[in-house]
N, C-alpha and C positions, 0 to 999 in steps of 0.2 A: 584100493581105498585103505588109508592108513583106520586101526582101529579105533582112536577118538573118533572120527569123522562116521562109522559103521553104529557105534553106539548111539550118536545124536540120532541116525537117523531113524535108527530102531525105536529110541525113544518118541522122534516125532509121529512118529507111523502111531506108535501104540497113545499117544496124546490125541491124534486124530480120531483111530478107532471108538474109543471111552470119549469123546464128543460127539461124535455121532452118533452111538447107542443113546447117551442121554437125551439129545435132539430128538431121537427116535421115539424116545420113551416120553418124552412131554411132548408128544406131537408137535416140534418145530423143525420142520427141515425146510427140502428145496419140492416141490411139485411134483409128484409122480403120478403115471398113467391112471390113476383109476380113484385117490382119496384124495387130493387137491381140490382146492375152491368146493366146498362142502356147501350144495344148496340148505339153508333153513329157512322157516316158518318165519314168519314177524315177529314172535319171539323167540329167535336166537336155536329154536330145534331142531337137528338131521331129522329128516324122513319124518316129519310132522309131527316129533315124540314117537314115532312106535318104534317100538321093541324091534332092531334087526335081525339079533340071535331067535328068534321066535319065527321066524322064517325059514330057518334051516331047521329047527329040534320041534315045532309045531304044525311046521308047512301051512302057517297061516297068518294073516298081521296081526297082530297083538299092542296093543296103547299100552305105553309105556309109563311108570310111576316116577314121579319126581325125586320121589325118594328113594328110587335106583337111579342116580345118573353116574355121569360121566362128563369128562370135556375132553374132546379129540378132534385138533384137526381144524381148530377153530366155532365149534361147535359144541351144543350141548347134547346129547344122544342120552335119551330113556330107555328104561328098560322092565320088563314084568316083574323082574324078581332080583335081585341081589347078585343068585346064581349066573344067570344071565350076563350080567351086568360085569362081571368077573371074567366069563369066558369073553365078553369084547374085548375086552382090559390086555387079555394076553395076547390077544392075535385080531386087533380093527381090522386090518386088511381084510383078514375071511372074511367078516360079516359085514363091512360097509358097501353098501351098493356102489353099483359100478357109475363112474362118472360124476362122482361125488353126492352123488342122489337126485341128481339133473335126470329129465328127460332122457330114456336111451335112444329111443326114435328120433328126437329132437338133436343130439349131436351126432347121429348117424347123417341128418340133414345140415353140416355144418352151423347148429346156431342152437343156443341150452334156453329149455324151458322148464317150469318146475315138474313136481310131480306129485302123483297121488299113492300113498300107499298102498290101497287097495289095488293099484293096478300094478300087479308083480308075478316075475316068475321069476327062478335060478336055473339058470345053465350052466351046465359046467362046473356046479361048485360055484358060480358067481352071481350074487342076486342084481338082478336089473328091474328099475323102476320106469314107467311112462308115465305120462301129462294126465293119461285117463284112460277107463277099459275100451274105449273106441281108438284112440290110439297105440294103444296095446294089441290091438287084434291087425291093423296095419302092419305091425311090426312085427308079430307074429307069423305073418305070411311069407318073411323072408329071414329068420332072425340069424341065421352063420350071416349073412352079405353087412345085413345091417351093424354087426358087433365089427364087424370087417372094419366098415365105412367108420365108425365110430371112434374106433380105436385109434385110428389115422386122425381122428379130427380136434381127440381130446386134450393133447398137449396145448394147445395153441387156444384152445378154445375156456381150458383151466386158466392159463396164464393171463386171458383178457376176464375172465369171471374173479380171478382173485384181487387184479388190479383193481375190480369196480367194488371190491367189498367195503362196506361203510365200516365196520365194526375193528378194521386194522390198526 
């Protein structure tokens, strides 16, 4: 490879990289496994308004203040405090519930319903939401098979929830 030809490409690489951090950083990319098609409220909220960092640093749901948001992801996401709101800021992935805040029982069943935040737990470092604590306790009773089945179902099941979003 002659070296004009070495530099282009180095440059195109490094034009790619710095577009995609940006993309990354304004929440616009391509659909990935677990933050795609962001289920919200009727008005426009991840996880009903509650606080998601508040799940991992209070081990409990916490409602979130308007005047901590955020927008990621195609959504608006609340938060308790500022604090909070800052550690989403640097790392959504940790703290957004898995399957966009869909149902995790629900796409472990091939098909997304919404959810309630009261019905949650984190495994693994990853928080997962259900439809309701009776569906939660379902899902409970099997939950490595069910994240199993889930995670197999999300790609596909994102892609037809994002297609349906009115708000695009």
């Amino acid at each position: 490879m002659k070296k004009s030809s070495k530099i282009i490409t180095v440059g195109l690489l490094s034009m790619l990289a710095v577009f995609a951090g940006a993309c990354s950083l304004l929440g616009i990319g391509t659909l990935d496994e677990n933050t795609a098609a962001i289920y919200k409220s009727s008005d426009g909220l991840a996880i009903s308004g509650y606080d998601t960092v508040a799940y991992f640093k209070e081990a409990k749901p916490v409602e979130g203040k308007s005047e901590f948001s955020t927008n990621w992801n195609g959504a608006k996401w609340q938060f308790s405090s500022a604090e909070n709101r800052d550690e989403f800021i640097k790392n959504p992935e940790k703290y957004a519930p898995q399957y966009g805040g869909y149902c995790a029982y629900a796409v472990s069943q091939g098909y997304t319903a919404s959810s309630d935040p009261n019905a949650w737990r984190i495994v693994d470092g990853k928080l997962y939401v259900n439809y309701n604590k009776s569906v939660q306790e379902k899902w409970e009773k099997d939950i490595p098979n069910f994240i199993s089945s889930a995670d197999k179902n999300w790609n596909e099941l994102a892609e037809k929830a994002e297609a349906s979003r009115k708000d695009k």
